[in-house]
C-alpha positions as CSV (number, residue, x, y, z in Angstrom):
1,X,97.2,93.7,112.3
2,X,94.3,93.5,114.8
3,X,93.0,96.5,116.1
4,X,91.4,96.8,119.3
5,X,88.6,98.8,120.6
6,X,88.8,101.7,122.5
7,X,87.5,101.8,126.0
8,X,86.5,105.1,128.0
9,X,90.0,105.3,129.9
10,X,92.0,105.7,127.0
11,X,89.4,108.0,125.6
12,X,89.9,110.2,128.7
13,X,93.4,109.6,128.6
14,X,93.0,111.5,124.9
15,X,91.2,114.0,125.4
16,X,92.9,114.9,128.9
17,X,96.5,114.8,127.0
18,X,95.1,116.9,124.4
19,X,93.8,119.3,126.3
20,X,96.8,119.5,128.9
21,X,98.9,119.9,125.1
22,X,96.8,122.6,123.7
23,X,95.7,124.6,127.3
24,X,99.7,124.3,128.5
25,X,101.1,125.9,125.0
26,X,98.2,128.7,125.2
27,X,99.0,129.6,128.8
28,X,102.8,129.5,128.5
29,X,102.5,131.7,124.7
30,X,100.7,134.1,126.9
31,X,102.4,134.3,129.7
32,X,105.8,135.2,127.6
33,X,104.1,138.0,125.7
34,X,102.8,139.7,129.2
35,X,106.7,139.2,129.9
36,X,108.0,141.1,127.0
37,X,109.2,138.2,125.4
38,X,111.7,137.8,127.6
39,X,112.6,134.6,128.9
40,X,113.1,133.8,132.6
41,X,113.3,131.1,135.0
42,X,110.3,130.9,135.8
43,X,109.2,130.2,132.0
44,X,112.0,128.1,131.9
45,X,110.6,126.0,134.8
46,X,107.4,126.3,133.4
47,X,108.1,124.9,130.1
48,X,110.1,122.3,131.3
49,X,107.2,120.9,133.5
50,X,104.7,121.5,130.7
51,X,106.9,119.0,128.7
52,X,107.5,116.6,131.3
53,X,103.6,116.7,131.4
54,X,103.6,115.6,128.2
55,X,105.9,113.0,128.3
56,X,104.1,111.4,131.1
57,X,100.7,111.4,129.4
58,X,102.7,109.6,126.3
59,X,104.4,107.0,128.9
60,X,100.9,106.5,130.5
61,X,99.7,105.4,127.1
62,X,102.1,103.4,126.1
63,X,101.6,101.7,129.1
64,X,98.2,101.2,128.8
65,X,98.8,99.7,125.1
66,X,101.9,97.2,126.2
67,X,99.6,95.9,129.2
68,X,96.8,95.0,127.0
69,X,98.9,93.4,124.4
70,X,100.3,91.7,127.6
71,X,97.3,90.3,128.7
72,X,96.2,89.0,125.2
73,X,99.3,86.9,125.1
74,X,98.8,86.0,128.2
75,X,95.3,84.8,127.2
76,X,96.8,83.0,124.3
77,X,99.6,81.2,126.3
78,X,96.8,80.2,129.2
79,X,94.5,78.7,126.2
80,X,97.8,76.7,124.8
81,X,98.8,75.3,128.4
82,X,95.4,73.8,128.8
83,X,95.2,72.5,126.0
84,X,98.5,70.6,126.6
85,X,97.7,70.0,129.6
86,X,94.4,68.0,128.6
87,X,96.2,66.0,125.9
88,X,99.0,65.3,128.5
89,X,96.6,64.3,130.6
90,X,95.1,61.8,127.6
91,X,98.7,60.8,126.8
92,X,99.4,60.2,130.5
93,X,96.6,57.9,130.8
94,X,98.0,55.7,127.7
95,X,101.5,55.5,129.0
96,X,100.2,54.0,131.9
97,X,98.3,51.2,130.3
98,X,101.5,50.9,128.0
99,X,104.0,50.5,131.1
100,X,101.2,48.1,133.1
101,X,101.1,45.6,129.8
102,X,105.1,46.3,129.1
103,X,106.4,45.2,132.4
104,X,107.7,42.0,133.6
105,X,106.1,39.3,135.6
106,X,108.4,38.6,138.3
């Protein structure tokens, strides 16, 4: 498995999820103790954007991750169409000396 390295945006991208984790579950854990442990919309709506939060930071990096293993295939395929494309272009230029010697005199 080849491992890429990591450059600063999905270093940010870390630490800002990590953060946003941590500093979200903190505020939220305090907030329902000033409430008395009681549970009300509010927390509800609060918790419920915290985690959508979350899953946004996780969808972010996954998209950062397919789009890089895009564009190395992409690479890859580019290379392996030139390089047809220069023996085609070798192969295309003994065909023609083949059909010029094969053909008929009229």
């Amino acid at each position: 498995m080849q491992f890429n390295k990591l450059n600063i945006f999905e270093v940010v991208l870390l630490v800002v999820g990590v953060a946003a984790a941590i500093l979200g579950f903190q505020l939220i854990n305090q907030v329902y103790k000033t409430d008395n442990y009681e549970l009300s919309w509010l927390m509800i709506i609060a918790i419920f954007s915290w985690l959508t939060l979350l899953v946004m930071f996780i969808l972010l990096s996954l998209m950062v991750d397919v789009s890089k293993k895009e564009l190395n295939e992409l690479k890859v395929m580019i290379s392996l169409l030139s390089e047809n494309f220069q023996k085609g272009q070798r192969m295309s230029g003994k065909t023609k000396v083949l059909r010029i010697s094969g053909e008929k005199k009229k």
